[in-house]
Structures are given as structure tokens and as C-alpha cells.
PDB file with one MODEL, atoms N, CA, C and O in Angstrom:
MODEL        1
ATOM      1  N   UNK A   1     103.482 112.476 125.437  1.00  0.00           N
ATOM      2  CA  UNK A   1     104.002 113.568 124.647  1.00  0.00           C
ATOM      3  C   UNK A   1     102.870 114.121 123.793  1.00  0.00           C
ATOM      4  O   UNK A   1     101.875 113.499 123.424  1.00  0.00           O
ATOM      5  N   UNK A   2     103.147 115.254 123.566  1.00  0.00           N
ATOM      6  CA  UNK A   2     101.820 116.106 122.512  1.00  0.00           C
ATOM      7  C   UNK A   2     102.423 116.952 121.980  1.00  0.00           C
ATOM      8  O   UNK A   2     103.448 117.304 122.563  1.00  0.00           O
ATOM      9  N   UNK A   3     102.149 117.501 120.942  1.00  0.00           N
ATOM     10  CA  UNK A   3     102.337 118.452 119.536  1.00  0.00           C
ATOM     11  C   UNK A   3     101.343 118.514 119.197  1.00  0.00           C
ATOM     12  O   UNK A   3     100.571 117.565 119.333  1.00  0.00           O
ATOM     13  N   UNK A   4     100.888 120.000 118.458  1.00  0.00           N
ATOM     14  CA  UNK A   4      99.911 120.524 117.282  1.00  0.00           C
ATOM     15  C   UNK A   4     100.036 121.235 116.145  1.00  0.00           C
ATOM     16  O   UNK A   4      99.868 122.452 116.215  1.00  0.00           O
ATOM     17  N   UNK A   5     100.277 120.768 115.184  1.00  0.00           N
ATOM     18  CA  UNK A   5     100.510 121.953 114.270  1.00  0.00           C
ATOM     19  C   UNK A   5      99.360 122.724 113.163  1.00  0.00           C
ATOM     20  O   UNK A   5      98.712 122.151 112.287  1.00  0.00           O
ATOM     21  N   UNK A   6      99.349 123.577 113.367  1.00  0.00           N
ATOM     22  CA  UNK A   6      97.986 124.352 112.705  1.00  0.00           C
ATOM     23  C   UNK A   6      98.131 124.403 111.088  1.00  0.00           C
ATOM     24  O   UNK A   6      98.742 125.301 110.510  1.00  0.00           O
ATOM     25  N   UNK A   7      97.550 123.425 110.501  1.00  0.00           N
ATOM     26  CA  UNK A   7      97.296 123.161 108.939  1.00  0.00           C
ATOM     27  C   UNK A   7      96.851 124.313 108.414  1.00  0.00           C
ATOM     28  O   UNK A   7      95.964 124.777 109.131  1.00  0.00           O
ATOM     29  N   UNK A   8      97.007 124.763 107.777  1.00  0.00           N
ATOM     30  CA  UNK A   8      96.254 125.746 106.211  1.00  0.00           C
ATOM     31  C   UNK A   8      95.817 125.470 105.370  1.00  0.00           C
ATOM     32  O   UNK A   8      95.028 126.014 104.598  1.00  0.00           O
ATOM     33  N   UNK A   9      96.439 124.266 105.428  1.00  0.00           N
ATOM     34  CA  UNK A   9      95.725 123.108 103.807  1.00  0.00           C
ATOM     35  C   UNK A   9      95.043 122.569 104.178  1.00  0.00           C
ATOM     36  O   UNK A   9      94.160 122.277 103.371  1.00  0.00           O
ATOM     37  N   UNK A  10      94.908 122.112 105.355  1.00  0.00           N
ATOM     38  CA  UNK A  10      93.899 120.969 105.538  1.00  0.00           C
ATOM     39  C   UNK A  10      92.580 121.590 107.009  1.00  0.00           C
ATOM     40  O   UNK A  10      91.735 121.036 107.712  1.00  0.00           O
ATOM     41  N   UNK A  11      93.099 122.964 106.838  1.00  0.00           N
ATOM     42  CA  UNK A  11      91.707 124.172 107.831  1.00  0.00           C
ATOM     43  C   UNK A  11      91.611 123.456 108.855  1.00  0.00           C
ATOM     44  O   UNK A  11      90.470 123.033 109.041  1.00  0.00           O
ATOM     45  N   UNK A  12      92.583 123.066 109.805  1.00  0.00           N
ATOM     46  CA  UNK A  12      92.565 122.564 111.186  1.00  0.00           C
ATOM     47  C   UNK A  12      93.768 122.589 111.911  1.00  0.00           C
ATOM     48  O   UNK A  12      94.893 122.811 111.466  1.00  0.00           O
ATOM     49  N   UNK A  13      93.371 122.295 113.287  1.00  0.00           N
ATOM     50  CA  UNK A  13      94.985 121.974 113.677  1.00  0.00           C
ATOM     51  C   UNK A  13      94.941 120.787 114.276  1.00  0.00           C
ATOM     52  O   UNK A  13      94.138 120.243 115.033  1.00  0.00           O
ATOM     53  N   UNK A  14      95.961 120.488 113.792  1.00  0.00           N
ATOM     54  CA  UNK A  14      96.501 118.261 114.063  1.00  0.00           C
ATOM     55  C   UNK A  14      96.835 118.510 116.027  1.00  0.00           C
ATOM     56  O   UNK A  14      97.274 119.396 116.759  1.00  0.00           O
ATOM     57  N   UNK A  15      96.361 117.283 116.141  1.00  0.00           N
ATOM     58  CA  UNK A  15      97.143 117.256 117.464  1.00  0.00           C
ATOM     59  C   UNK A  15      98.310 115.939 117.591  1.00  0.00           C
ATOM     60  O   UNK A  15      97.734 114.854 117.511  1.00  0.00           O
ATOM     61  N   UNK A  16      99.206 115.869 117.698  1.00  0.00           N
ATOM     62  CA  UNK A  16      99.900 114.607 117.678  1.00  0.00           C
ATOM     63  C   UNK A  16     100.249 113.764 119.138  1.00  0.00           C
ATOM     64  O   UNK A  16     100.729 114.420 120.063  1.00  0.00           O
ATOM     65  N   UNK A  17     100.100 112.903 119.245  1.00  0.00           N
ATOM     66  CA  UNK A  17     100.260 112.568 120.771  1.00  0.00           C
ATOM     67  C   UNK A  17     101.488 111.192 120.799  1.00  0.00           C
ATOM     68  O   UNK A  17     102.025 111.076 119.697  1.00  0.00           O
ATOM     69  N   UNK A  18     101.895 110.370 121.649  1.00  0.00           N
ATOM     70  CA  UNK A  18     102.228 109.797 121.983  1.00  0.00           C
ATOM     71  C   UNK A  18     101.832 108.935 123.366  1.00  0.00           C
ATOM     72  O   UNK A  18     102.682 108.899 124.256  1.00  0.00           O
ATOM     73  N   UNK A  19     100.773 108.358 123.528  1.00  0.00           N
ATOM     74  CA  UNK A  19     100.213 107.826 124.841  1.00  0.00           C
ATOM     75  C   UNK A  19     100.899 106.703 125.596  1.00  0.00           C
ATOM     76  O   UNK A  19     100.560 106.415 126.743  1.00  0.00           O
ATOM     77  N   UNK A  20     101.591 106.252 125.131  1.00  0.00           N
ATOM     78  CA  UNK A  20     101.957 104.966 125.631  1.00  0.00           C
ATOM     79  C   UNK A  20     103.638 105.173 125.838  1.00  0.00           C
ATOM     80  O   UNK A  20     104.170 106.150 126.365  1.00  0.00           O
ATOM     81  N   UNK A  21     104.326 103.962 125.269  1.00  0.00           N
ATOM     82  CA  UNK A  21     105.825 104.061 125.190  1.00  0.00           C
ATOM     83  C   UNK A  21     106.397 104.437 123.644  1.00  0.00           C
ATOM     84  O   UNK A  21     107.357 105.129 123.307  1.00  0.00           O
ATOM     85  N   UNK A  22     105.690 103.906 123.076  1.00  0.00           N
ATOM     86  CA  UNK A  22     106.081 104.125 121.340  1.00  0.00           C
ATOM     87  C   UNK A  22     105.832 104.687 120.839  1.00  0.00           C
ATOM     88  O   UNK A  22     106.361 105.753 120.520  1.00  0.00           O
ATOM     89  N   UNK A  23     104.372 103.965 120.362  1.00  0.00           N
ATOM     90  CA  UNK A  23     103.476 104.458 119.020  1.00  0.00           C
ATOM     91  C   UNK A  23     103.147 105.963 119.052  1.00  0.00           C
ATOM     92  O   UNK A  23     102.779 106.404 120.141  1.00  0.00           O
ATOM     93  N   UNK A  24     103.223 106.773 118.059  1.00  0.00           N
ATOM     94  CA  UNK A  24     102.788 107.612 118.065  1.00  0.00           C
ATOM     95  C   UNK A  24     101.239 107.753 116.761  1.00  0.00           C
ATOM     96  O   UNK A  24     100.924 107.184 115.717  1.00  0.00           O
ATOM     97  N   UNK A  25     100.657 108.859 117.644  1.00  0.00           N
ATOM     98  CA  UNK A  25      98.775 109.170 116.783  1.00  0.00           C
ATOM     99  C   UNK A  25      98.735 110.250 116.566  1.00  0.00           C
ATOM    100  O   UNK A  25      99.372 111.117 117.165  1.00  0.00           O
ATOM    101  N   UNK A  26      97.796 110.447 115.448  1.00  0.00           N
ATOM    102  CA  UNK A  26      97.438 112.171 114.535  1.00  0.00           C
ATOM    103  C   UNK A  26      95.957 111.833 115.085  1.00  0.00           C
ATOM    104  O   UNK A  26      95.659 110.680 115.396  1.00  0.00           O
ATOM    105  N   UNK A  27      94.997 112.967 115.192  1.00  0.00           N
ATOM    106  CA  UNK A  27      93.606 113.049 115.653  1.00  0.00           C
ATOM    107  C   UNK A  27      92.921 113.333 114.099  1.00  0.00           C
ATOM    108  O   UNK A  27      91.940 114.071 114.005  1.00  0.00           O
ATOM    109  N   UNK A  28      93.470 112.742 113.009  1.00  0.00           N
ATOM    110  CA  UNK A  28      92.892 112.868 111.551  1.00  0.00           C
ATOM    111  C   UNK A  28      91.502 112.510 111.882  1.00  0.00           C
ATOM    112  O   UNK A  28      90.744 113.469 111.738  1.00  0.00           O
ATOM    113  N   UNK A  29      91.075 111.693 112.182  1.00  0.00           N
ATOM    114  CA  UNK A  29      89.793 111.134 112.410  1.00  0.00           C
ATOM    115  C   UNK A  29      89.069 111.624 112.975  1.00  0.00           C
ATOM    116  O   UNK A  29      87.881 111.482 112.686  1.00  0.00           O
ATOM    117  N   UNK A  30      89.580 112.633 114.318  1.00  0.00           N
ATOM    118  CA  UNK A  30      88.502 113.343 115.152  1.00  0.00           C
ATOM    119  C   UNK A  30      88.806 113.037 116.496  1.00  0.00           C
ATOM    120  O   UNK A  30      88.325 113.627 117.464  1.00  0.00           O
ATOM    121  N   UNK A  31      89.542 112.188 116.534  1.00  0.00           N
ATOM    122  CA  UNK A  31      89.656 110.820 117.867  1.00  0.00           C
ATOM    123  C   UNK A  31      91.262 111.749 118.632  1.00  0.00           C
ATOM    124  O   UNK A  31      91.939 112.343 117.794  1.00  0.00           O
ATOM    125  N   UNK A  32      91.568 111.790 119.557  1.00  0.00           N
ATOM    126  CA  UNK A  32      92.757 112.176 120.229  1.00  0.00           C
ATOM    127  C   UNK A  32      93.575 110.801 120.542  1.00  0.00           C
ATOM    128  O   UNK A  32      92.983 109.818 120.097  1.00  0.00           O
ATOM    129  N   UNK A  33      94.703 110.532 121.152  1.00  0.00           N
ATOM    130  CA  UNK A  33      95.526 109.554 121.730  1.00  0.00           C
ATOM    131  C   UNK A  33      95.511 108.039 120.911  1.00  0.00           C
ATOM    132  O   UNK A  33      95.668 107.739 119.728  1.00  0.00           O
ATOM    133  N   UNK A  34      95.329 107.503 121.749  1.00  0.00           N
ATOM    134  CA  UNK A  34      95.225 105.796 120.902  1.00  0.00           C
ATOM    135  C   UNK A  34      94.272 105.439 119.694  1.00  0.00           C
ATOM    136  O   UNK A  34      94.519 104.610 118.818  1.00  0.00           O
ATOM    137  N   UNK A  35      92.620 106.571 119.858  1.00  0.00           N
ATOM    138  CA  UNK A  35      92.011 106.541 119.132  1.00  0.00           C
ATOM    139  C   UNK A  35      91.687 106.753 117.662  1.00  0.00           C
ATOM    140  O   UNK A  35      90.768 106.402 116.921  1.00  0.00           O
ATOM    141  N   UNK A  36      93.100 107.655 117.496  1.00  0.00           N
ATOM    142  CA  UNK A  36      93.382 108.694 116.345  1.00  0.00           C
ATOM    143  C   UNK A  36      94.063 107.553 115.453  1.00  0.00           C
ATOM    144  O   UNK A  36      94.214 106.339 115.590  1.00  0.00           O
ATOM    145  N   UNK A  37      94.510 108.791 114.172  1.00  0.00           N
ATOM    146  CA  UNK A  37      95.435 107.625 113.420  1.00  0.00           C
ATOM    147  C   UNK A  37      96.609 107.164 113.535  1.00  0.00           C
ATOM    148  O   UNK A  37      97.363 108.096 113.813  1.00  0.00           O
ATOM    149  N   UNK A  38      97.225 106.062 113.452  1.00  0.00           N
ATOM    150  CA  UNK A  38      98.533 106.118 113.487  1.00  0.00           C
ATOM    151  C   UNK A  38      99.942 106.313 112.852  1.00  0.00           C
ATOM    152  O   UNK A  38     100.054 105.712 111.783  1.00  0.00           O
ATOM    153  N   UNK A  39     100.722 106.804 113.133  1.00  0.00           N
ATOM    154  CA  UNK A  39     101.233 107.641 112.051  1.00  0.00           C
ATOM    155  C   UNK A  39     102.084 106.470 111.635  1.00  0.00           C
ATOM    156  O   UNK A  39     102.503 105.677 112.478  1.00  0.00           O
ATOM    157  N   UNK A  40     102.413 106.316 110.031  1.00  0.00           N
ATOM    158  CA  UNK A  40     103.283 105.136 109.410  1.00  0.00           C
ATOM    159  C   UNK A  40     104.403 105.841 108.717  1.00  0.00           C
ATOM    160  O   UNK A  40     104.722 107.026 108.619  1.00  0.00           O
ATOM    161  N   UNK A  41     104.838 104.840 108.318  1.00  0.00           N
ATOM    162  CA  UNK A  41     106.402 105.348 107.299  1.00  0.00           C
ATOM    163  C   UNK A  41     105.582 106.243 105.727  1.00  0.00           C
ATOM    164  O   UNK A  41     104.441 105.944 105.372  1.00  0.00           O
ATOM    165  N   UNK A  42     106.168 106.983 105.214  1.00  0.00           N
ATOM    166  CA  UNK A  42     105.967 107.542 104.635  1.00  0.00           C
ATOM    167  C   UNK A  42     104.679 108.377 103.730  1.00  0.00           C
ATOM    168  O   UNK A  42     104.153 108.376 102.617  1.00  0.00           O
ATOM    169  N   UNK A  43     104.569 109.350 105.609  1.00  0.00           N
ATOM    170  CA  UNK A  43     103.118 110.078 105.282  1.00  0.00           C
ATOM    171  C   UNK A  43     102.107 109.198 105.376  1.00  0.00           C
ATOM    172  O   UNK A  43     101.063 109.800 105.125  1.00  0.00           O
ATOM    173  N   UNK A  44     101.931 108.181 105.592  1.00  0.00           N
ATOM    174  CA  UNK A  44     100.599 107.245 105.793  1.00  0.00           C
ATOM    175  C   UNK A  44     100.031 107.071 107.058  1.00  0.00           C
ATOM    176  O   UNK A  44     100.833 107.361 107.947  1.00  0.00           O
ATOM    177  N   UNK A  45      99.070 106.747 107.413  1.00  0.00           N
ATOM    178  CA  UNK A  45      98.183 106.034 108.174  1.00  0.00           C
ATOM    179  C   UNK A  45      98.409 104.285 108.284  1.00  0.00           C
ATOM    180  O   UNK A  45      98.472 103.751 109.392  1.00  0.00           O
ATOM    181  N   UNK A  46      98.460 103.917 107.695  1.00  0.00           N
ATOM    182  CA  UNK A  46      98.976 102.231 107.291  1.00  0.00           C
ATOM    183  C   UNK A  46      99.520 102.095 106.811  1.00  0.00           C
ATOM    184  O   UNK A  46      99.730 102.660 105.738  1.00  0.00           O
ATOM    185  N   UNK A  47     100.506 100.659 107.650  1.00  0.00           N
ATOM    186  CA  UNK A  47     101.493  99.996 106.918  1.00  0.00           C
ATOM    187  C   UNK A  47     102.809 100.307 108.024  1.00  0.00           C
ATOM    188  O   UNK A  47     102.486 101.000 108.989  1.00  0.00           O
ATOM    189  N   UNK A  48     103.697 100.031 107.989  1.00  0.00           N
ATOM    190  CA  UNK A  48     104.764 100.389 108.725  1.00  0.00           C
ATOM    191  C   UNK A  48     104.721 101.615 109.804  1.00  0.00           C
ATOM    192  O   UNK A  48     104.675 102.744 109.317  1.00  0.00           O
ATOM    193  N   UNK A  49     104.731 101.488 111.298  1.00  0.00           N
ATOM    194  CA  UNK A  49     104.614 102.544 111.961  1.00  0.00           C
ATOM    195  C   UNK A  49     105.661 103.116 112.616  1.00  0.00           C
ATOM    196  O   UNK A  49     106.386 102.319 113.211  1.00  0.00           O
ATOM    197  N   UNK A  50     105.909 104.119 112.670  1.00  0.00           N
ATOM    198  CA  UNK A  50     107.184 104.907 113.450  1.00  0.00           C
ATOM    199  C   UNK A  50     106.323 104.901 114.787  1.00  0.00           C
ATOM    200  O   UNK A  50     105.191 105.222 115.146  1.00  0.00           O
ATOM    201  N   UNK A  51     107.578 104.313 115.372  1.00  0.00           N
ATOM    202  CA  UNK A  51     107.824 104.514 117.174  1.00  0.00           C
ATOM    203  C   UNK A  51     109.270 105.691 117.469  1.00  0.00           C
ATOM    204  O   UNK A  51     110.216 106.153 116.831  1.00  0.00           O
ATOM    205  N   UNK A  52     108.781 105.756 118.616  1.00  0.00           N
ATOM    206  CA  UNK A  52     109.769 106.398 119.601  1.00  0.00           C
ATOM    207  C   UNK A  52     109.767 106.319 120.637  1.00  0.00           C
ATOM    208  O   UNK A  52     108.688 106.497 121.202  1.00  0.00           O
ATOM    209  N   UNK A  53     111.103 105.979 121.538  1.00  0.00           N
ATOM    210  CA  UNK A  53     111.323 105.383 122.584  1.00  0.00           C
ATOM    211  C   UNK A  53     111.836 106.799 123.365  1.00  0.00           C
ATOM    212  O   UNK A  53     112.188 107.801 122.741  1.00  0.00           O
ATOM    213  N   UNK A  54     111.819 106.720 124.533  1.00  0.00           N
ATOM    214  CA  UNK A  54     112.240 107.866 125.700  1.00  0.00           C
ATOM    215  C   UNK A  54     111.151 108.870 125.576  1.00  0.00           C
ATOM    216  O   UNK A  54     110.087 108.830 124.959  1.00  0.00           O
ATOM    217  N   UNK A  55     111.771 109.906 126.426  1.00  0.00           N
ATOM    218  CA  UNK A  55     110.942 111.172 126.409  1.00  0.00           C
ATOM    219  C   UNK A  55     111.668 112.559 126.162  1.00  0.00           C
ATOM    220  O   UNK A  55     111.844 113.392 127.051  1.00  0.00           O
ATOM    221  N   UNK A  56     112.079 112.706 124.810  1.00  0.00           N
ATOM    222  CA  UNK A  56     112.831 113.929 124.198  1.00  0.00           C
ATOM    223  C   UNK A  56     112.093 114.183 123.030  1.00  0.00           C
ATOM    224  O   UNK A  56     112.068 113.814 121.856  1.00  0.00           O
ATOM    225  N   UNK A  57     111.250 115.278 124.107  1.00  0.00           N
ATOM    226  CA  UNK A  57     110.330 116.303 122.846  1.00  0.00           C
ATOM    227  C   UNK A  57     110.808 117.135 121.856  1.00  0.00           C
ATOM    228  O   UNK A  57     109.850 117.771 121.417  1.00  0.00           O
ATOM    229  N   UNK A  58     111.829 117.436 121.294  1.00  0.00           N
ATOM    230  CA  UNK A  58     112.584 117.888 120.131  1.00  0.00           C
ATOM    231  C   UNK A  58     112.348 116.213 119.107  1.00  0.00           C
ATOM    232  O   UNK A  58     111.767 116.162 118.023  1.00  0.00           O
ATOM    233  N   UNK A  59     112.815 115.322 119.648  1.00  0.00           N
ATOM    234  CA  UNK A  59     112.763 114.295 118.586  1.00  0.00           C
ATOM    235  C   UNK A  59     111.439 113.581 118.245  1.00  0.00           C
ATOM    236  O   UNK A  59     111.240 112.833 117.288  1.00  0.00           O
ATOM    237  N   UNK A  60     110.495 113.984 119.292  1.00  0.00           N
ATOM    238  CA  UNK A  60     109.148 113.757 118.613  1.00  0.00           C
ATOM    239  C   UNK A  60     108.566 114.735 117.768  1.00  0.00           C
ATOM    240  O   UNK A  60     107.720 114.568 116.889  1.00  0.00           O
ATOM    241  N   UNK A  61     109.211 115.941 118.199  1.00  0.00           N
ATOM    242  CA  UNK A  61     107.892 117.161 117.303  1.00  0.00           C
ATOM    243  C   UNK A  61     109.115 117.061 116.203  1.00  0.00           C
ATOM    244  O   UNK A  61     109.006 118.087 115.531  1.00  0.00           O
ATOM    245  N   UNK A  62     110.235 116.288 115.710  1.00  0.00           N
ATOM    246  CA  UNK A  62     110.615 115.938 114.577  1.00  0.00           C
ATOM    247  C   UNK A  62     110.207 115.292 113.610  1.00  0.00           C
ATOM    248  O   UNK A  62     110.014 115.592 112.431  1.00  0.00           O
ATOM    249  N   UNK A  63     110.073 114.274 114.253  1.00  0.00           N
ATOM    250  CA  UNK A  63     109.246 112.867 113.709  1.00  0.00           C
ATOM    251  C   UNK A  63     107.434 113.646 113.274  1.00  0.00           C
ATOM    252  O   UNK A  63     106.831 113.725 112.204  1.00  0.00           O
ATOM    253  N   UNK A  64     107.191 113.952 114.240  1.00  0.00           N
ATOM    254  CA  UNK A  64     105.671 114.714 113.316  1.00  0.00           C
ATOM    255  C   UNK A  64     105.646 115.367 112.269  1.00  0.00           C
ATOM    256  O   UNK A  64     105.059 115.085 111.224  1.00  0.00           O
ATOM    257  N   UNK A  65     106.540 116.631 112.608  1.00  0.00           N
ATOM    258  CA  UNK A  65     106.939 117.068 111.442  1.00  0.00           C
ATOM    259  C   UNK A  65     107.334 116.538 110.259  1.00  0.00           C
ATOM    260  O   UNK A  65     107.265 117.419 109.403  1.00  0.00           O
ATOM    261  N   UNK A  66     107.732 115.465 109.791  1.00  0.00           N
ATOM    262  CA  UNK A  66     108.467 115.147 109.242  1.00  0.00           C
ATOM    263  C   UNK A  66     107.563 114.545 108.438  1.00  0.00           C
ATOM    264  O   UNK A  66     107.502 114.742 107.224  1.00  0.00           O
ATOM    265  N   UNK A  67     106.616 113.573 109.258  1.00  0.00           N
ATOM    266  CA  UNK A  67     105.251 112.964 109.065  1.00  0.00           C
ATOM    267  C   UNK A  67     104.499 113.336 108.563  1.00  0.00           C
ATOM    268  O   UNK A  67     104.079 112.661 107.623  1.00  0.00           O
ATOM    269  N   UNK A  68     103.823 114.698 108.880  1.00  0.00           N
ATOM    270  CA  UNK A  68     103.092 115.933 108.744  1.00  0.00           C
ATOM    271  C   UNK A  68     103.408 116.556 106.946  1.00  0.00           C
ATOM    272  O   UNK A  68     102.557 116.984 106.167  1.00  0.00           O
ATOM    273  N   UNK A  69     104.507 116.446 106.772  1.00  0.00           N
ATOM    274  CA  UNK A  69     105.132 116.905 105.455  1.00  0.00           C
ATOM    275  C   UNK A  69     104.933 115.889 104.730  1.00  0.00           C
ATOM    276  O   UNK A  69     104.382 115.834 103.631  1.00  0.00           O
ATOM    277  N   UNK A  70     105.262 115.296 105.183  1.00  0.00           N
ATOM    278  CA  UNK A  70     105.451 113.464 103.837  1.00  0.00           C
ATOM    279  C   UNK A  70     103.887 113.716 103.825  1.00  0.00           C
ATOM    280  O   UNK A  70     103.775 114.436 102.833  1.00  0.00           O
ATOM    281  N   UNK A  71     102.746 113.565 104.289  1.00  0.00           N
ATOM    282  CA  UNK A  71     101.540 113.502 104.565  1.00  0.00           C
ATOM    283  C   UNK A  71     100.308 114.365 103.778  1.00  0.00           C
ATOM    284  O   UNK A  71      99.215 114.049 103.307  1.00  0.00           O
ATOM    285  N   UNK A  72     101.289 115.968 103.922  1.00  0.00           N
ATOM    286  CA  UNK A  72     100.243 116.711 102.789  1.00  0.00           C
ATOM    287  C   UNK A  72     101.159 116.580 101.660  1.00  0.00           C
ATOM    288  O   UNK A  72     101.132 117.637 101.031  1.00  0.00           O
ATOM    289  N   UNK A  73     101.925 115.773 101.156  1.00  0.00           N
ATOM    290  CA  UNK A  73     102.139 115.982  99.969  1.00  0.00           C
ATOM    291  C   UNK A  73     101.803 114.429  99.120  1.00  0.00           C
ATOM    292  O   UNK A  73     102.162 114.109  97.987  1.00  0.00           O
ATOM    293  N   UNK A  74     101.129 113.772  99.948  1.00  0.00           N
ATOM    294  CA  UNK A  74     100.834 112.202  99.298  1.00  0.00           C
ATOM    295  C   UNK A  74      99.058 113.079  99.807  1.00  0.00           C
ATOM    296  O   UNK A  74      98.293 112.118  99.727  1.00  0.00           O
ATOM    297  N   UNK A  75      98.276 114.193 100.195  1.00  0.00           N
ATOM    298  CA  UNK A  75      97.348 114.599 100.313  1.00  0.00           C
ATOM    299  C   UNK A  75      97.247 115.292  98.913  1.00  0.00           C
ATOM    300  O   UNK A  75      96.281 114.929  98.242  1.00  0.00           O
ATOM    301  N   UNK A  76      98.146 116.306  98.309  1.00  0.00           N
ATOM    302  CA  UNK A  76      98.396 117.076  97.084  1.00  0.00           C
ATOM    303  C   UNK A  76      98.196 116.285  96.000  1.00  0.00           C
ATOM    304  O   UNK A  76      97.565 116.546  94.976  1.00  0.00           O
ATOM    305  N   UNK A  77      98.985 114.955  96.405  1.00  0.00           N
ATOM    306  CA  UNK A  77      99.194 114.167  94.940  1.00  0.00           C
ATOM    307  C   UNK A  77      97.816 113.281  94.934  1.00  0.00           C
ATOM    308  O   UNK A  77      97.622 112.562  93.954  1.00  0.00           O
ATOM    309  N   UNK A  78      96.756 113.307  96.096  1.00  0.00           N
ATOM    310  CA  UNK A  78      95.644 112.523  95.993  1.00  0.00           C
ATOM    311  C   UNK A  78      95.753 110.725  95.816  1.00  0.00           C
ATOM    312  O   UNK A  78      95.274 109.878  95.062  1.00  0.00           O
ATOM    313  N   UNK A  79      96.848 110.762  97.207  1.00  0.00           N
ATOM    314  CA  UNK A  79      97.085 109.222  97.359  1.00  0.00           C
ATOM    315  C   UNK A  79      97.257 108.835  98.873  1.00  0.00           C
ATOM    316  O   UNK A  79      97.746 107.840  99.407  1.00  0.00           O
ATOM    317  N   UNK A  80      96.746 109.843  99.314  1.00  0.00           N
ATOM    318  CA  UNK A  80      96.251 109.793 100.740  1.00  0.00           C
ATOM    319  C   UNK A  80      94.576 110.102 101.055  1.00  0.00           C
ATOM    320  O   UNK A  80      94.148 110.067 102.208  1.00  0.00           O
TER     321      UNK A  80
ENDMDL
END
């Protein structure tokens, strides 16, 4: 699975992937697929990671989104 959403705040665009069965990755680092970061519970990179099982792209480009938001705003508050 893949998603991108084009940042304004952060002057890029994310790519989000899903390579495997679960885990899902942000290319924060530069890195695409497994290499990238992994996305965690609330806007983080580490610590607890959101999976997703099947293949229903509405409920992944949810979960990014969702990610994506929690993410620049722990970026705003300068705790990311």
C-alpha cells in the first residue's frame, strides 16, 4: 500500500507505505518502505506501532492521516 501527502509545514511530500502485512512507514528520514520511519501511537516514530491488516486503502490513507496530524502537532509543540 502507498499514500503521499504534500506537507506545507514541513516543505515536502511524505510518502507512506505499507510493505509487508502490517507495519506501516513514513520516508521522514529520506529512506522509502521498511527503511523509513515507523509510524507509532500518537504522532511518534517510537514506542507503540500501528499495524494494519488486509488490503483496504481508505483505512490506511486513514490511519496516515490521522498519524500525519497527531505528528505535526507534537512537531508545533517541539516534542517531536
Amino acid at each position: 500500500m502507498h499514500m503521499q501527502i504534500k506537507s506545507r509545514i514541513l516543505g515536502r511530500t511524505l510518502t507512506f507505505t505499507r510493505p509487508g502485512r502490517s507495519y506501516l512507514y513514513v520516508d521522514l528520514n529520506g529512506s522509502e518502505g521498511s527503511l523509513g520511519k515507523q509510524l507509532c501511537r500518537d504522532g511518534r516514530t517510537t514506542g507503540s506501532t500501528i499495524t494494519l491488516r488486509g488490503e483496504h486503502q481508505p483505512d490506511f490513507n486513514r490511519l496516515c492521516r490521522r498519524w500525519y496530524t497527531q505528528y505535526i502537532r507534537n512537531v508545533k509543540r517541539g516534542t517531536e
